[in-house]
Biotite code that builds the C-alpha atoms (Angstrom):
import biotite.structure as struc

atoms = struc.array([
    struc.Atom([19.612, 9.135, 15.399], chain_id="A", res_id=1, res_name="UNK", atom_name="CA", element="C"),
    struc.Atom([21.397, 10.140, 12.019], chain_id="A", res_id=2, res_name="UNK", atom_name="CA", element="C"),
    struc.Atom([21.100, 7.361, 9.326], chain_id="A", res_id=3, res_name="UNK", atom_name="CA", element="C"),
    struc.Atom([24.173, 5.150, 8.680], chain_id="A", res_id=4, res_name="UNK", atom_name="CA", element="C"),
    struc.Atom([25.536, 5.396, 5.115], chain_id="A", res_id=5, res_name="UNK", atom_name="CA", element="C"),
    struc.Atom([24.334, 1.748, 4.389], chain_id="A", res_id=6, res_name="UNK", atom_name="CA", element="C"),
    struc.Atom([21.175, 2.722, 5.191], chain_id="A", res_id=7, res_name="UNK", atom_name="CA", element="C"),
    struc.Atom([21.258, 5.902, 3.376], chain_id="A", res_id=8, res_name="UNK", atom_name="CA", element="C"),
    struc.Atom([22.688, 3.871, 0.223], chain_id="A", res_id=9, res_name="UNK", atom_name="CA", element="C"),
    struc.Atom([19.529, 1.151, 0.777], chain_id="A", res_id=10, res_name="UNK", atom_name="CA", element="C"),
    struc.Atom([16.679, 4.219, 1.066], chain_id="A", res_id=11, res_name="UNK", atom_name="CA", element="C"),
    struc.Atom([18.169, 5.697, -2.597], chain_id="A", res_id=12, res_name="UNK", atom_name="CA", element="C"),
    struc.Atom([18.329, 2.312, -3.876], chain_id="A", res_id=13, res_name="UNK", atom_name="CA", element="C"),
    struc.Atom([14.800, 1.223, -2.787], chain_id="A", res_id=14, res_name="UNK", atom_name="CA", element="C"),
    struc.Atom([13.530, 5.012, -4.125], chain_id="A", res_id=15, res_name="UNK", atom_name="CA", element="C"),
    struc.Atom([14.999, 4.762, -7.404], chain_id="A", res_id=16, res_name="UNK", atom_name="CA", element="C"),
    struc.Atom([13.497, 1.527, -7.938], chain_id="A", res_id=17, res_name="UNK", atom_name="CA", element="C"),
    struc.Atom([9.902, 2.681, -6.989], chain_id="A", res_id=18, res_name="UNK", atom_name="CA", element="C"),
    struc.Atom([10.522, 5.888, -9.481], chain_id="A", res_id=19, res_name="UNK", atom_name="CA", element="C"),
    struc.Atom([12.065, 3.381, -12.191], chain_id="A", res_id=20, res_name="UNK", atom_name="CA", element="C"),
    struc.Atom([8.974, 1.063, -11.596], chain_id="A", res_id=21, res_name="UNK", atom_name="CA", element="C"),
    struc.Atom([6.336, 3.439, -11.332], chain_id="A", res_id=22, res_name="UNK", atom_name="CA", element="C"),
    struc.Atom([7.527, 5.607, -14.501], chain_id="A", res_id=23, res_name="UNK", atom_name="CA", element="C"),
    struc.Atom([9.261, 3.328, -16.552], chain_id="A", res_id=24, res_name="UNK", atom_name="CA", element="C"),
    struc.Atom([6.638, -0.373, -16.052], chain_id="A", res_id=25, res_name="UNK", atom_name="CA", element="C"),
    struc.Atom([7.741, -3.059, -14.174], chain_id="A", res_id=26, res_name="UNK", atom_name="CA", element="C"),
    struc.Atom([9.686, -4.816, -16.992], chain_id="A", res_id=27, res_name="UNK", atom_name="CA", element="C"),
    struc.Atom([11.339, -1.898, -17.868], chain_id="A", res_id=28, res_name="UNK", atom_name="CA", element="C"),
    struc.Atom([12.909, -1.360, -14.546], chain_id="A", res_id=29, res_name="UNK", atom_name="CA", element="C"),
    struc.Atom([16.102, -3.596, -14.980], chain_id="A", res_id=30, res_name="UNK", atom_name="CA", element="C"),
    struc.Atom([18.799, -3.093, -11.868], chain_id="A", res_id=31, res_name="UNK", atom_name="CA", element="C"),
    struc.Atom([21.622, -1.826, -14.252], chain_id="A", res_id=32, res_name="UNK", atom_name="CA", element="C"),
    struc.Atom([18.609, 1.167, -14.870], chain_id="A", res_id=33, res_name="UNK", atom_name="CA", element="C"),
    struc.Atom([17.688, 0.815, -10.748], chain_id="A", res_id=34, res_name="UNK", atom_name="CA", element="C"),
    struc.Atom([21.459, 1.428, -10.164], chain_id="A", res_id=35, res_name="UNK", atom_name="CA", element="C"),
    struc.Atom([22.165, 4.072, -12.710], chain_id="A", res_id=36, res_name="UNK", atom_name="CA", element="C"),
    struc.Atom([19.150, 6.067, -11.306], chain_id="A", res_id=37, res_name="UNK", atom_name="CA", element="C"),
    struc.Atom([20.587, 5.810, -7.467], chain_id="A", res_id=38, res_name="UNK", atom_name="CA", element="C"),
    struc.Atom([24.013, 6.915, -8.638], chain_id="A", res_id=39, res_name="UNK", atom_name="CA", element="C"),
    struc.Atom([25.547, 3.558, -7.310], chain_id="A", res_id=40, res_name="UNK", atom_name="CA", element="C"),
    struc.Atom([27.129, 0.740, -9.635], chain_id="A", res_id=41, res_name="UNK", atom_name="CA", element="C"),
    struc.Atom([25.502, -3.060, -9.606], chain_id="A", res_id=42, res_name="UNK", atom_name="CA", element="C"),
    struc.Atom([27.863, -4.154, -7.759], chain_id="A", res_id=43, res_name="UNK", atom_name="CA", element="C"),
    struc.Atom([26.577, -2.061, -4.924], chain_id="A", res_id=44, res_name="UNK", atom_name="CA", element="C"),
    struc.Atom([22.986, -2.390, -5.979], chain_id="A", res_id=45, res_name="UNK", atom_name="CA", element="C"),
    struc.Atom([24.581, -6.239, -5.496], chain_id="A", res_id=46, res_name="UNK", atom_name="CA", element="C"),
    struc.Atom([26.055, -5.622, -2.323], chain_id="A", res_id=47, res_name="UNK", atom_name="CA", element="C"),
    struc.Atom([22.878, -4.451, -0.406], chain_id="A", res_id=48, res_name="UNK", atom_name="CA", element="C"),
    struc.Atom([20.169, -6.616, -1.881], chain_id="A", res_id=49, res_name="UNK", atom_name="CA", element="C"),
    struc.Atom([22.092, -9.718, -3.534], chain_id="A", res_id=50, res_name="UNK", atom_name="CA", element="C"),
    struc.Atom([19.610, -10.024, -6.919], chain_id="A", res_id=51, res_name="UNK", atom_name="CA", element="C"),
    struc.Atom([16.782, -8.169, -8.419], chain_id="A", res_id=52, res_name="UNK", atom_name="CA", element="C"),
    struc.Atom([14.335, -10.571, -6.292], chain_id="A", res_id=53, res_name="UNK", atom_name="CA", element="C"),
    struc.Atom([16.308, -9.158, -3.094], chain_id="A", res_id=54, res_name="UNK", atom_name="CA", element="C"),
    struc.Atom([15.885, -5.508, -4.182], chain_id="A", res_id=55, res_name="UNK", atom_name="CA", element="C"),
    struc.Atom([12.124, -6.077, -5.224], chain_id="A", res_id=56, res_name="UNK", atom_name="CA", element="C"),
    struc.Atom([11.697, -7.631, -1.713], chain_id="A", res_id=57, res_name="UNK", atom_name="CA", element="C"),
    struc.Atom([13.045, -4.818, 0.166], chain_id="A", res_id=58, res_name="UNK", atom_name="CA", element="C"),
    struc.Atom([10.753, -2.559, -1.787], chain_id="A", res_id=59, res_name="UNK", atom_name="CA", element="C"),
    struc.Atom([7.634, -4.250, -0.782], chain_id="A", res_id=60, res_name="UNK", atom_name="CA", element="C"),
    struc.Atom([8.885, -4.371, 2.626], chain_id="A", res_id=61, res_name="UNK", atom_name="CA", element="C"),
    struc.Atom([9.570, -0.456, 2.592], chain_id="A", res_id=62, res_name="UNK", atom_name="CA", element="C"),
    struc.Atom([6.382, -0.109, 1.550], chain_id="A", res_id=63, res_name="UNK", atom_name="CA", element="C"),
    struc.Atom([4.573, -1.807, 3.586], chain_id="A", res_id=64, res_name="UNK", atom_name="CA", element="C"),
    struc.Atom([5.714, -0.970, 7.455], chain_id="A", res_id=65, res_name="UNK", atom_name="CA", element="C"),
    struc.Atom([5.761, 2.388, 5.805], chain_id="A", res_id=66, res_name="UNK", atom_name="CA", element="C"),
    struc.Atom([1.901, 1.902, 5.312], chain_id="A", res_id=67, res_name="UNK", atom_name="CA", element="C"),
    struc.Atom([1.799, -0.126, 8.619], chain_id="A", res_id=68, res_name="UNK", atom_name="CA", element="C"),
    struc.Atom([3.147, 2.531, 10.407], chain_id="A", res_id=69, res_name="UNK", atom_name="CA", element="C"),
    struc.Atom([0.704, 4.817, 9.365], chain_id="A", res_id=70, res_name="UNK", atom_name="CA", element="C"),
    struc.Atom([-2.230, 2.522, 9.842], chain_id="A", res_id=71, res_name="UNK", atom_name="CA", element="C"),
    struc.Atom([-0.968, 1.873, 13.127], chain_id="A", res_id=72, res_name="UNK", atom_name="CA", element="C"),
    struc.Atom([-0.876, 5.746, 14.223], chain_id="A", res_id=73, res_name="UNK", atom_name="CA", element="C"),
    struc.Atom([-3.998, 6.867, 13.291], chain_id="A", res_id=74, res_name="UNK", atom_name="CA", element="C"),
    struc.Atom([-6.092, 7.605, 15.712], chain_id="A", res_id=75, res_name="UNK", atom_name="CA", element="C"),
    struc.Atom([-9.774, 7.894, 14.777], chain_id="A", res_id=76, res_name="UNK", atom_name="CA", element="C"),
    struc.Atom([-11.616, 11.218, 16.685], chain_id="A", res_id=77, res_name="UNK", atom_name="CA", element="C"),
    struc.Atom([-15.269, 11.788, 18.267], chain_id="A", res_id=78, res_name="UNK", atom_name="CA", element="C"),
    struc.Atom([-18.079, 9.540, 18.984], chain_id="A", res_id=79, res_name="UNK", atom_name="CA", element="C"),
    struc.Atom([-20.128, 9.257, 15.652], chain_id="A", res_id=80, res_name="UNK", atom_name="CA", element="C"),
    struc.Atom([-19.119, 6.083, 13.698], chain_id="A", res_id=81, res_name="UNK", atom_name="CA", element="C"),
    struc.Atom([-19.808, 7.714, 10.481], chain_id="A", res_id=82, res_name="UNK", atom_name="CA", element="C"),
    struc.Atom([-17.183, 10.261, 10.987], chain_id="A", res_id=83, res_name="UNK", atom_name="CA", element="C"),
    struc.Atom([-14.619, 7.769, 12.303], chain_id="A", res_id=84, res_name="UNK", atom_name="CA", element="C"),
    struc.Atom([-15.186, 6.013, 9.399], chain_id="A", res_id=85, res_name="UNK", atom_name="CA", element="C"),
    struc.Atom([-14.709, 8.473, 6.897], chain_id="A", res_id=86, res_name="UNK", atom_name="CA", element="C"),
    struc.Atom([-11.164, 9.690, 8.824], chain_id="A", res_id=87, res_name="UNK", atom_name="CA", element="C"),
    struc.Atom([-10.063, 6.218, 7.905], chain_id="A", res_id=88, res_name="UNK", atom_name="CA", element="C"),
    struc.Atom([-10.985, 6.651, 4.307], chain_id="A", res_id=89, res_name="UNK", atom_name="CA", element="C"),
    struc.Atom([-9.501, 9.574, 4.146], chain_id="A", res_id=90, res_name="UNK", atom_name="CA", element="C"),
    struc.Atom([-6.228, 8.070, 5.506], chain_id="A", res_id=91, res_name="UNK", atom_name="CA", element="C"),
    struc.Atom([-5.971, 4.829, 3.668], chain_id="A", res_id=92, res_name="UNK", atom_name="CA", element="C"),
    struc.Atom([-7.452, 6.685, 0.501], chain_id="A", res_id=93, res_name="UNK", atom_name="CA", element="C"),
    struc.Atom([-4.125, 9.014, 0.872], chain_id="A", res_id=94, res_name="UNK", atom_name="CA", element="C"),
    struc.Atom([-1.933, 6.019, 1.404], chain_id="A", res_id=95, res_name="UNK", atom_name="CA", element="C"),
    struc.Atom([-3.282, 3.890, -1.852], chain_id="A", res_id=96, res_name="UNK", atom_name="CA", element="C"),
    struc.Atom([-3.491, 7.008, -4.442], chain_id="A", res_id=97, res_name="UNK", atom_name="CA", element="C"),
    struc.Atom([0.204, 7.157, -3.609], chain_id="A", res_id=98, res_name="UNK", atom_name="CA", element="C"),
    struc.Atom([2.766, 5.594, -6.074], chain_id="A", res_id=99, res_name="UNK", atom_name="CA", element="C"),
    struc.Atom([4.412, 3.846, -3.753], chain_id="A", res_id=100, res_name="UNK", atom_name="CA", element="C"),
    struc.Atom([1.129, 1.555, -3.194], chain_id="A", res_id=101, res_name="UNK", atom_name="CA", element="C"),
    struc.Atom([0.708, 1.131, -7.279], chain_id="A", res_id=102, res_name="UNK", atom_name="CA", element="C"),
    struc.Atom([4.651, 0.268, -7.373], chain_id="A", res_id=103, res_name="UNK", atom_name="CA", element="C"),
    struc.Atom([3.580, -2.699, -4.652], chain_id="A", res_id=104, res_name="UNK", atom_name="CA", element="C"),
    struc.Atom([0.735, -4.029, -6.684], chain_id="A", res_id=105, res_name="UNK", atom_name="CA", element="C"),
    struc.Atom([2.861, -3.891, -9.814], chain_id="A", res_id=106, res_name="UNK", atom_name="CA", element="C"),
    struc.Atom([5.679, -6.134, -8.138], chain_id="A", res_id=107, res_name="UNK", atom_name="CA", element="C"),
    struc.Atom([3.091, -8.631, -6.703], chain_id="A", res_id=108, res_name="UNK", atom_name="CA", element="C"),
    struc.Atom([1.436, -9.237, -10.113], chain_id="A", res_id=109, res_name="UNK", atom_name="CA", element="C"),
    struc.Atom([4.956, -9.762, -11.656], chain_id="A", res_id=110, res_name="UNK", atom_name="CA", element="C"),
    struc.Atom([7.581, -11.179, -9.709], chain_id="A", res_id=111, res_name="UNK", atom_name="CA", element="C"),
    struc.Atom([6.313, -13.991, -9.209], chain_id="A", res_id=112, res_name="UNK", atom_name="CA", element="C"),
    struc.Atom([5.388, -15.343, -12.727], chain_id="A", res_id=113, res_name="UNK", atom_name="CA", element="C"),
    struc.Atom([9.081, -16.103, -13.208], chain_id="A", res_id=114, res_name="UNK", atom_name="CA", element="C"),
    struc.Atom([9.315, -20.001, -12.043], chain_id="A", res_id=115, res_name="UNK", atom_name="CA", element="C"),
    struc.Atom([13.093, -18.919, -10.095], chain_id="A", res_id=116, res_name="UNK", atom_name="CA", element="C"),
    struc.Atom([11.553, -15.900, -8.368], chain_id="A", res_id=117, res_name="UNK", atom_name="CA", element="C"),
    struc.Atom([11.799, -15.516, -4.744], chain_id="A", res_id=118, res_name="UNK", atom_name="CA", element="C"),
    struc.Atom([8.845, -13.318, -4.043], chain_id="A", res_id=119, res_name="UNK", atom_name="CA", element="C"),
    struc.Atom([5.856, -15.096, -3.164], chain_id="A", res_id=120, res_name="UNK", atom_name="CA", element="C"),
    struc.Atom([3.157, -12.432, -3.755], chain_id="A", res_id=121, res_name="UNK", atom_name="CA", element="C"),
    struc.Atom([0.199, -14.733, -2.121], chain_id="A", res_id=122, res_name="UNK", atom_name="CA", element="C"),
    struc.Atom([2.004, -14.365, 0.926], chain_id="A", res_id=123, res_name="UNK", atom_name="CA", element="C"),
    struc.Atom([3.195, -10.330, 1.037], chain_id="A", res_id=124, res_name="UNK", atom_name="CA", element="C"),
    struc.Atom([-0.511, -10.275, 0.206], chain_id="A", res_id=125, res_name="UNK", atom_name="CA", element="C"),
    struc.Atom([-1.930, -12.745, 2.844], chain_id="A", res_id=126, res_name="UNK", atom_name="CA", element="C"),
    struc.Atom([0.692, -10.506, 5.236], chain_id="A", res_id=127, res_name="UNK", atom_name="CA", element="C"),
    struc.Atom([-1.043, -7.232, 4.568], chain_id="A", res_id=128, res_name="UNK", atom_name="CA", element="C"),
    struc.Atom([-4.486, -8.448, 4.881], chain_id="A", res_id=129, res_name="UNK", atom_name="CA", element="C"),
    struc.Atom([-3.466, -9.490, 8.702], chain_id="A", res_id=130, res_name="UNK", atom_name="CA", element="C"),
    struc.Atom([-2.251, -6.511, 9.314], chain_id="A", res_id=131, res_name="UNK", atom_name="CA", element="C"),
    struc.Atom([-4.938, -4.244, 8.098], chain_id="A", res_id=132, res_name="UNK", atom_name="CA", element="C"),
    struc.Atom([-7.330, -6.706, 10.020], chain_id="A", res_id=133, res_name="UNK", atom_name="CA", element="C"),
    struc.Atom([-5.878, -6.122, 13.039], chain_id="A", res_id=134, res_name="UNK", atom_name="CA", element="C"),
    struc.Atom([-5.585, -2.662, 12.770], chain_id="A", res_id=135, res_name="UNK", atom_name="CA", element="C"),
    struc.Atom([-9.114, -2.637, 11.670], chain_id="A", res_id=136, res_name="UNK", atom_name="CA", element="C"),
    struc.Atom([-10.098, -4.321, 14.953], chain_id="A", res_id=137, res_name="UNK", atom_name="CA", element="C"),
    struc.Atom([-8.059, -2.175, 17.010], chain_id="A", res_id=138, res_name="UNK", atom_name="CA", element="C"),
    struc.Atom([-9.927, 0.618, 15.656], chain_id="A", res_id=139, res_name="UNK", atom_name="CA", element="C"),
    struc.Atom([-13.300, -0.321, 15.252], chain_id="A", res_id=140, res_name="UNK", atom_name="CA", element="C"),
    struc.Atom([-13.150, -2.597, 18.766], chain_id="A", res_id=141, res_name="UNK", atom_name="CA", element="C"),
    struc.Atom([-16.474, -0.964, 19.697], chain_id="A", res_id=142, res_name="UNK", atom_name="CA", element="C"),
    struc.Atom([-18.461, -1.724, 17.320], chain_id="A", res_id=143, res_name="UNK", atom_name="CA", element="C"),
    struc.Atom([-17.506, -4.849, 16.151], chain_id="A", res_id=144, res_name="UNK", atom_name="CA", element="C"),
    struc.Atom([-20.918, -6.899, 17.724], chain_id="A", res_id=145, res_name="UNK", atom_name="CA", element="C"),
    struc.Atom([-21.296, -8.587, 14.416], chain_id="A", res_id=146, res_name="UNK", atom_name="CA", element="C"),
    struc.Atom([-17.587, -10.034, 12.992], chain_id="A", res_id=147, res_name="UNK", atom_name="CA", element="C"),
    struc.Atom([-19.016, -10.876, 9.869], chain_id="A", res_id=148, res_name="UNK", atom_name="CA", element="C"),
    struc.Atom([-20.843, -7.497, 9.363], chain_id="A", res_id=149, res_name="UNK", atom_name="CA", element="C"),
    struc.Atom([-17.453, -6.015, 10.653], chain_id="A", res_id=150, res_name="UNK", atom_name="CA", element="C"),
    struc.Atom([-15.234, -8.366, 7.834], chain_id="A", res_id=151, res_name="UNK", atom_name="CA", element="C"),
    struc.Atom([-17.492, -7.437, 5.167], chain_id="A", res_id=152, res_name="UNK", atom_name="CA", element="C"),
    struc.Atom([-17.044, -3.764, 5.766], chain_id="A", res_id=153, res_name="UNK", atom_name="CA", element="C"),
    struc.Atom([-13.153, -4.065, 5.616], chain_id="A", res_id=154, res_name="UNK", atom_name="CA", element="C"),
    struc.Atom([-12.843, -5.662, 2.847], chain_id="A", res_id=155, res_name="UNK", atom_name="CA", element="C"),
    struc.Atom([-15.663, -3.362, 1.041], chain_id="A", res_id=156, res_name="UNK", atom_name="CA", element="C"),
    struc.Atom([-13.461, -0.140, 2.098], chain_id="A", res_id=157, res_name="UNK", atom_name="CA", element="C"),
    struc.Atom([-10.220, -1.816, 1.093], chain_id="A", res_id=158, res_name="UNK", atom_name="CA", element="C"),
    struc.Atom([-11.169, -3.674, -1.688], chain_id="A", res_id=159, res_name="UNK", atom_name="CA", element="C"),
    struc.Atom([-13.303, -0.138, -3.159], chain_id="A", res_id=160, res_name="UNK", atom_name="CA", element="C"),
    struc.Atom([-10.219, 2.488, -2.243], chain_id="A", res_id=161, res_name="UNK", atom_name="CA", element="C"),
    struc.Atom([-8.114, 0.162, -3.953], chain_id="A", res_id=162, res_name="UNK", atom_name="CA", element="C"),
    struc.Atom([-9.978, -0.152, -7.393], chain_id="A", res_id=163, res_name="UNK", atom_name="CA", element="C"),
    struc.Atom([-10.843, 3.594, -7.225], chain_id="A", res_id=164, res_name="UNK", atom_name="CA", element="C"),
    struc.Atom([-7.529, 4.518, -7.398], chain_id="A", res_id=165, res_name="UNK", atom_name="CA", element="C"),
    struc.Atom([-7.001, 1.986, -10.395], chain_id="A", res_id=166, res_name="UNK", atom_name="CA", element="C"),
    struc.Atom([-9.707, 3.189, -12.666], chain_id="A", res_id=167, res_name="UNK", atom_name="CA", element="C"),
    struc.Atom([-7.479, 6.509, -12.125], chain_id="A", res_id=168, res_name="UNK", atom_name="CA", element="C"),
    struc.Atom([-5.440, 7.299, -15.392], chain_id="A", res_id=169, res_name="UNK", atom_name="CA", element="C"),
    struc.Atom([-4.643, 9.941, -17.830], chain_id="A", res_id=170, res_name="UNK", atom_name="CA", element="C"),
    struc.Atom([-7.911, 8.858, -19.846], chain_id="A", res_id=171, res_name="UNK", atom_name="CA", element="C"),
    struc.Atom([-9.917, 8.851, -16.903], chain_id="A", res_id=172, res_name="UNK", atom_name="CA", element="C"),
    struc.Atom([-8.997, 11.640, -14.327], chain_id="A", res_id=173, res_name="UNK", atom_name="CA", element="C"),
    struc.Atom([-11.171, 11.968, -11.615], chain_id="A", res_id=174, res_name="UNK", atom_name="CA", element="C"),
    struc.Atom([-11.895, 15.662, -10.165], chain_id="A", res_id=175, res_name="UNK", atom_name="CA", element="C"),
    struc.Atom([-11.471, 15.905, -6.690], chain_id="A", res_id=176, res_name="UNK", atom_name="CA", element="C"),
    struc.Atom([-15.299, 16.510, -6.399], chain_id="A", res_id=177, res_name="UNK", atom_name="CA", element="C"),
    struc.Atom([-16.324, 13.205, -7.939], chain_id="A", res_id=178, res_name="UNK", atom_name="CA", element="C"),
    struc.Atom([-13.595, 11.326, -5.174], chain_id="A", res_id=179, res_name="UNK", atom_name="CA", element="C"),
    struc.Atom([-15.157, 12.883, -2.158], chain_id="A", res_id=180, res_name="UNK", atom_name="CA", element="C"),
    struc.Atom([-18.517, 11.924, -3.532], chain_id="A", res_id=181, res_name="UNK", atom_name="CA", element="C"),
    struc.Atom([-17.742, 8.380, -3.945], chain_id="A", res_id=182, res_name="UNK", atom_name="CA", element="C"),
    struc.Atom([-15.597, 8.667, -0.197], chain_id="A", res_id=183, res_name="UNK", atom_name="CA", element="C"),
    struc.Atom([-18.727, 9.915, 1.333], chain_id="A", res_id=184, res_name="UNK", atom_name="CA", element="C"),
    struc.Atom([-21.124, 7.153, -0.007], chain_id="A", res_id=185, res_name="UNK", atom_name="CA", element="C"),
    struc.Atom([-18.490, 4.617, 0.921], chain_id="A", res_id=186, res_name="UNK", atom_name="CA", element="C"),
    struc.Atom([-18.650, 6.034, 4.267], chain_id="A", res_id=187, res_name="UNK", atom_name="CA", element="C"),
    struc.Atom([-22.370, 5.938, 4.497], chain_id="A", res_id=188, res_name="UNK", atom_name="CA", element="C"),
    struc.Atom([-21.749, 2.047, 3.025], chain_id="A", res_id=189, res_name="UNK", atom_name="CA", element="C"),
    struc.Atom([-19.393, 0.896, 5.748], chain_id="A", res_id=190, res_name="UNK", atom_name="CA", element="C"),
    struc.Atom([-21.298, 2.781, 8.673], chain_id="A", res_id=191, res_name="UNK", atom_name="CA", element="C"),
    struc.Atom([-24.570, 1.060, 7.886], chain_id="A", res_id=192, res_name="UNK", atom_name="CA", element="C"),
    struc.Atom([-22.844, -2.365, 7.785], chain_id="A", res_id=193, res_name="UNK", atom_name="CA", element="C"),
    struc.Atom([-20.700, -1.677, 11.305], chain_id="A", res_id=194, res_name="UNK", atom_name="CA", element="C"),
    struc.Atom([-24.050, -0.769, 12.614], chain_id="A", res_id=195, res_name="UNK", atom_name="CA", element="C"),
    struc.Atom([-26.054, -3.264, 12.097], chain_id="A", res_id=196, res_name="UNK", atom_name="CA", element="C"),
    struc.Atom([-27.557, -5.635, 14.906], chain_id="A", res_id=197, res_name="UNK", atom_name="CA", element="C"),
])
């Protein structure tokens, strides 16, 4: 089904705010910039998302049942636990190094220091942890004897995807070598702690 132009207008809007966000910093990205960069004036920026808050909102949300939906279709392959859990890595590792995921962490840490924001990043946050949980269960439903063993290991592989793609900058840049290295000994991390008795 072809896109309506309202939605069309939204997607541009939404992309030129993660590009503004991710290039520019998150308090450089002002809407009059947001706008200029989607070829649209405020007014329409205005229109479709009411304030900035409204626009940052929709971004996150973007973001997120984009990364839901891929969460959600990912099938893991064969019998060996190890290997399942390394096709996981590989897939949220793909969806984290992506801008889109630094844009998301960037709006949570800042829009909601201002007293009259909207955005209540606790909660986005507190929304994707569900989410990932459940998926998490979905996926590992077999070999989740031990919940706590099993709640440990998600958070580890979460919590260590998501810092390695912080310490990634243009002072630090990380071959592709070094990446799979620390994947595969993540892997080997998780595995032991899903199969423990």
């Amino acid at each position: 089904m072809k896109p309506t132009k309202r939605e069309v207008t939204r997607e541009k809007v939404i992309n030129a705010a993660i590009d503004c966000i991710y290039r520019d910093g998150f308090n450089a990205a002002h809407t009059n910039r947001i706008a200029e960069e989607a070829g649209v004036s405020w007014g329409v920026l205005q229109y479709h998302f009411g304030d900035k808050d409204g626009l940052l909102q929709a971004v996150i949300d973007y973001i997120f049942d984009e990364f839901a939906t891929t969460l959600e279709s990912t099938s893991l392959q064969g019998d060996d636990l190890q290997q399942r859990v390394r096709q996981l890595i590989d897939v949220v590792w793909t969806l984290v190094s992506k801008k889109e995921y630094r844009v998301s962490i960037a709006i949570l840490r800042n829009a909601g220091k201002d007293d009259g924001s909207t955005i209540n990043g606790q909660k986005q946050l507190s929304r994707w942890a569900k989410k990932t949980s459940n998926l998490w269960d979905d996926l590992f439903e077999d070999n989740l004897q031990e919940p706590r063993q099993s709640d440990i290991a998600r958070h580890l592989l979460f919590a260590t995807l998501r810092g390695m793609v912080d310490e990634i900058n243009p002072r630090n840049i990380k071959t592709k070598k070094s990446i799979k290295l620390e994947c595969d000994a993540l892997s080997e991390a998780i595995t032991f702690l899903l199969s423990r008795h």
